[in-house]
C-alpha positions in Angstrom: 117.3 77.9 105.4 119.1 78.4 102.2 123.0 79.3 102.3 121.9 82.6 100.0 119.1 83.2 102.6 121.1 83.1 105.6 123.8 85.5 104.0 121.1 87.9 103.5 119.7 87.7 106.6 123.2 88.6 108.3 123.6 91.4 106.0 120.1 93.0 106.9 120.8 92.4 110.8 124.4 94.5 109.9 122.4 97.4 108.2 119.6 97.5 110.6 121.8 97.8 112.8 122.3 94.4 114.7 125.7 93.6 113.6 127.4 90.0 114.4 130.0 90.9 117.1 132.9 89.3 114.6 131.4 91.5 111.3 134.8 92.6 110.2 136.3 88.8 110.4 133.9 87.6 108.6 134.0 90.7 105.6 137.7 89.9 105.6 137.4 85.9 104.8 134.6 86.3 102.3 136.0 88.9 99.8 132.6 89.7 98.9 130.6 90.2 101.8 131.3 94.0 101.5 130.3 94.3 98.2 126.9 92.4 98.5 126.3 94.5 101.8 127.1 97.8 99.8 124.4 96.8 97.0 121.2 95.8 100.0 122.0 99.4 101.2 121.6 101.0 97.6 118.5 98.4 97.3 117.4 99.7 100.8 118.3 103.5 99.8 116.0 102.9 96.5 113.0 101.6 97.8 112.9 103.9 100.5 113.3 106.9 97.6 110.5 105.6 95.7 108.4 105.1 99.0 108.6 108.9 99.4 108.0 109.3 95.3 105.0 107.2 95.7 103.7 108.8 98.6 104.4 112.5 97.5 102.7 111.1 94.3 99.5 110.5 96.7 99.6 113.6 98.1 99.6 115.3 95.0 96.5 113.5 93.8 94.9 114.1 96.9 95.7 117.5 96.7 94.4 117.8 93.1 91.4 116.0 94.0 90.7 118.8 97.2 91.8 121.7 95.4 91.9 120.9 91.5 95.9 121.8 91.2 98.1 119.9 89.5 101.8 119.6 90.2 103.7 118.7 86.7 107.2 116.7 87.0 106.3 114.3 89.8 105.1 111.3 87.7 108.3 111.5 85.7 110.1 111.6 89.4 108.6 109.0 89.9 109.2 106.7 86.8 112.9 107.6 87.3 112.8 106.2 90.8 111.3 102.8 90.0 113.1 102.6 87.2 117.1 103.4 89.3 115.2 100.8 91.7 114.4 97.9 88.9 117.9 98.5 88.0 119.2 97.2 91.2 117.0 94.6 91.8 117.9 93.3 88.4 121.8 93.8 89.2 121.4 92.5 92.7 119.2 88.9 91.6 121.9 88.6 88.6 125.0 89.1 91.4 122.9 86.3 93.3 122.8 83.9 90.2 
């Protein structure tokens, strides 16, 4: 596997909560370990905000389809969230590069 790959894979088995026993060690030889792990949780924190955009956005068209009322501000909730979460994507692939 790719050097990058690996790296990333560590740093998902950190957040989700299946740390390396000698984490710290190795966040204090690679200066930025740390950072990179602090930008997959905002990644994380974004696509799970625009999972729960998207599905209140179901809802509501669900809801509008049973009951013919429509819930104004949602769609533009829900631009905003894709749009915070393309920004990190794009922030995290240039960090990569």
């Amino acid at each position: 596997m790719r050097p990058e790959l690996e790296r990333l894979q560590r740093i998902e088995h950190h957040l989700l909560g299946q740390p390396s026993a000698d984490w710290h060690v190795q966040e204090l030889l690679d200066a930025d370990l740390a950072a990179d792990t602090d930008l997959q949780r905002q990644l994380y924190q974004g696509l799970y905000v625009a999972g729960r955009q998207q599905l209140r956005s179901e809802l509501v068209a669900i809801h509008r389809q049973l009951y013919g009322t429509k819930r104004l501000g949602r769609v533009a909730q829900f631009q905003a969230a894709l749009s915070n979460l393309s920004q990190q994507l794009r922030r995290y692939f240039t960090h990569l590069g």
